[in-house]
C-alpha positions in Angstrom: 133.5 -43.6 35.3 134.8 -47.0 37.2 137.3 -49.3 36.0 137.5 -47.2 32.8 133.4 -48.2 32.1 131.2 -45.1 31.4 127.9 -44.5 34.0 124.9 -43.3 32.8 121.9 -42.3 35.0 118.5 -41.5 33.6 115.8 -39.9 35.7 112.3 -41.0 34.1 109.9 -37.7 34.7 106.7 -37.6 32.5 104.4 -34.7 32.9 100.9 -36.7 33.1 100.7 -37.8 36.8 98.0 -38.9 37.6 97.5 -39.4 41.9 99.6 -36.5 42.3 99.3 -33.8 39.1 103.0 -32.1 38.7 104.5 -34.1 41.2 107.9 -34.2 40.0 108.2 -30.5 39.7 106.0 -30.2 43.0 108.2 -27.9 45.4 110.1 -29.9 48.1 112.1 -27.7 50.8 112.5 -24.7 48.1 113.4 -27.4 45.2 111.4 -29.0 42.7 110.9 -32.4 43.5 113.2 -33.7 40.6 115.9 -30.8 42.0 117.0 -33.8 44.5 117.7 -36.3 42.5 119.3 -34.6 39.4 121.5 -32.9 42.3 122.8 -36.5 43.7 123.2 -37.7 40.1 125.6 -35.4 39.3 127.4 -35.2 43.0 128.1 -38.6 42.5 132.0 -39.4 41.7 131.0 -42.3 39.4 128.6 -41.1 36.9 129.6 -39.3 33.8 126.2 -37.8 32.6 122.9 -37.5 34.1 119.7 -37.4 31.3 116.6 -36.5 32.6 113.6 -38.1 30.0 110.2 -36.5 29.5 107.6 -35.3 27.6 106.9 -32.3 29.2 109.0 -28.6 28.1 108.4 -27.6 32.2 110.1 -30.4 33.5 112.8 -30.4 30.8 113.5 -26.7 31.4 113.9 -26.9 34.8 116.0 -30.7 34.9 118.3 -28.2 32.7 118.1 -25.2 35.0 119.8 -27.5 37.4 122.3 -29.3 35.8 120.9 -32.3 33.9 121.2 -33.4 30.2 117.9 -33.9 28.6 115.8 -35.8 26.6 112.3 -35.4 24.9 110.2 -38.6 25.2 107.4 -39.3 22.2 103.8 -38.6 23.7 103.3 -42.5 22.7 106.4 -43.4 25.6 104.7 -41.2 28.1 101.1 -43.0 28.8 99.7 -44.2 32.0 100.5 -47.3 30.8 104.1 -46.9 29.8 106.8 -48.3 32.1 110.2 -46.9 33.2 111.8 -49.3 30.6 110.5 -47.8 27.5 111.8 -44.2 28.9 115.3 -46.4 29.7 115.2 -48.2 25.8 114.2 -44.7 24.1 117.4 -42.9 26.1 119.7 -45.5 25.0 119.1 -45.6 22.1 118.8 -41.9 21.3 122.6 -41.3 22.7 126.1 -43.0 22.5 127.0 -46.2 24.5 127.6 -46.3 27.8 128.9 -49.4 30.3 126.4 -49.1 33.1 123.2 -47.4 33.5 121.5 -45.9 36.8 117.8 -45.7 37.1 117.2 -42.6 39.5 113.8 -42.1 40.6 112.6 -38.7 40.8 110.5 -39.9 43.8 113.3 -40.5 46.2 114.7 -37.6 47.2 116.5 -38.7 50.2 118.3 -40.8 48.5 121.7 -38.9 48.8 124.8 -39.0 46.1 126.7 -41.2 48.8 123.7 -44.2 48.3 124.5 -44.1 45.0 128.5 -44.1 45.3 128.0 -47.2 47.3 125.5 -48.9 45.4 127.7 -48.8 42.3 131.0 -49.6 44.6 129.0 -52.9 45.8 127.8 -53.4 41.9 131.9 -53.8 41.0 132.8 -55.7 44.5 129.8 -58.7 43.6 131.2 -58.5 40.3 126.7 -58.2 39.7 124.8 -57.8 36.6 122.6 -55.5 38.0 121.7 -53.7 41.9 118.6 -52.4 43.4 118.0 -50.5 46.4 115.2 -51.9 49.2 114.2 -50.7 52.6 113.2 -51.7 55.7 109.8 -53.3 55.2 106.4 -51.5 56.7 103.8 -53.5 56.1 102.7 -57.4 56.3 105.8 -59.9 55.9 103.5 -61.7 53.6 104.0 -59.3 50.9 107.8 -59.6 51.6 110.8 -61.6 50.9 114.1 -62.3 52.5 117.8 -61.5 51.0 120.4 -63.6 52.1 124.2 -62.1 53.4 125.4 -62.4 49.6 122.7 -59.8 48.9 121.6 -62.2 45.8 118.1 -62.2 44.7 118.1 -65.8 43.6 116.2 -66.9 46.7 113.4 -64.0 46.5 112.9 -65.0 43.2 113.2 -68.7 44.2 111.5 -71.6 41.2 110.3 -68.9 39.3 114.0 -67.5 38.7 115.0 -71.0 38.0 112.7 -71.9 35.7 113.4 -68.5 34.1 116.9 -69.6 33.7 116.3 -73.1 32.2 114.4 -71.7 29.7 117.3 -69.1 28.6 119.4 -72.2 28.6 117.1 -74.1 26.1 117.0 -70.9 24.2 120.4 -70.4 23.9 120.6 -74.6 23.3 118.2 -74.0 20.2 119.5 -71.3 18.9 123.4 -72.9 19.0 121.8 -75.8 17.0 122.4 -78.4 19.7 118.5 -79.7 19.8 118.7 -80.8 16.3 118.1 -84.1 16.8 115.6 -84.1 20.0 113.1 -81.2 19.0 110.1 -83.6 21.0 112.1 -83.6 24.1 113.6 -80.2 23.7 109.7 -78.4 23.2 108.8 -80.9 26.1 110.7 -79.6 28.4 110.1 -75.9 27.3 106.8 -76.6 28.2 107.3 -77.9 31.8 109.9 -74.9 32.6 107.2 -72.3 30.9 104.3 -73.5 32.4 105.7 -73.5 36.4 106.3 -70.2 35.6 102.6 -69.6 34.5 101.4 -71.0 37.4 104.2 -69.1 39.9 103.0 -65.8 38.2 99.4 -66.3 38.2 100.0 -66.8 42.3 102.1 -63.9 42.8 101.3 -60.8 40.3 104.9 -59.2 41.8 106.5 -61.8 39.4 108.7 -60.3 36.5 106.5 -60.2 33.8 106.6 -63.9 31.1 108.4 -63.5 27.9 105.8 -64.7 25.4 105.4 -68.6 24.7 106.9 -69.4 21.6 104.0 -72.0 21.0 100.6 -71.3 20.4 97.9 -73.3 22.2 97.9 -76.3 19.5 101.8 -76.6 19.1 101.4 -77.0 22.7 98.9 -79.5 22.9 100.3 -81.5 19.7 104.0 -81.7 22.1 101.8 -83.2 25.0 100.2 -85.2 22.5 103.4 -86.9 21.0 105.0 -87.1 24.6 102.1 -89.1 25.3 102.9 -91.4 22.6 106.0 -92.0 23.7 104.6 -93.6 27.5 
């Protein structure tokens, strides 16, 4: 707990690897791979529970043997094709609330309970939404971005993040009822904001994925249409 707000962490672990079969039960330096990160979890004086989520009854058994609560993930939750956010949305909604929530990788295991201390101490001093951890980069700068002293992620993110947050703002505008009146313009500018993102993502496929368009292919065309008009 900090500043009287409960801290969750979740360790994702399904059993169906695929590169490496087992791996987070794979021994590391007389552990189980997982053993590492369940152990910093719970040595860190912030967090109040530590759940590990899986399908498999090995790697629940042993997340239990040392320490960690558990959950069972559905079979469906557990695919090759399922991220770390449906085993995040299944935990939370399976348990009571908490205030933050900590995404520990079973992968990491040198990532010590003192990272995680100070992650969630600089979470609290930005007064942040959210915190990830990065590294020093090893490979081509072109598949890299820059963070500025702030630590913000506004600038790797760049017109893509901006357009992202017009388009909450026009969301929110719609949904408050303030576009009554201007629907044309309001759809209109959806569409500009909605489509640099398109074009941002098709460049760069490390893009946060696009929230569906709220207008099929005609609606779309029929806005350009009427804007058009209006020239």
């Amino acid at each position: 707990m900090i500043d009287n707000k409960k801290v969750l962490a979740i360790i994702p672990a399904r059993g169906g690897s695929k590169r490496l079969p087992r791996k987070n039960i794979l021994p590391l330096i007389g552990k189980p791979l997982i053993a590492w990160t369940i152990e910093a979890g719970l040595g860190c004086k912030y967090i109040d529970k530590v759940i590990v989520s899986s399908d498999d009854d090995e790697i629940l058994k042993i997340s239990q043997n040392f320490g960690a609560d558990i959950i069972k993930r559905p079979e469906k939750l557990a695919s090759d094709t399922s991220s770390s956010f449906d085993a995040l949305k299944h935990t939370i909604e399976s348990i009571d609330r908490y205030d933050y929530i900590i995404l520990l990788q079973a992968t990491s295991p040198l990532r010590h309970y003192k990272h995680i201390d100070e992650a969630i101490e600089l979470l609290i001093e930005k007064n942040a939404n959210a915190i990830v951890s990065v590294c020093e980069m090893d490979h081509s700068p072109l598949w890299s971005n820059k963070i500025d002293k702030n630590l913000s992620m506004h600038k790797v993110l760049g017109t893509f993040f901006k357009q992202f947050l017009k388009v909450e703002k026009l969301l929110k505008d719609m949904n408050s009822g303030k576009v009554q009146k201007n629907k044309l313009l309001f759809w209109h500018e959806y569409l500009v904001c909605y489509n640099q993102m398109r074009k941002l993502k098709a460049k760069n496929p490390f893009l946060p994925t696009l929230p569906k368009c709220l207008l099929t292919k005609e609606q779309e065309c029929a806005v350009r249409i009427q804007m058009l008009s209006l020239n």
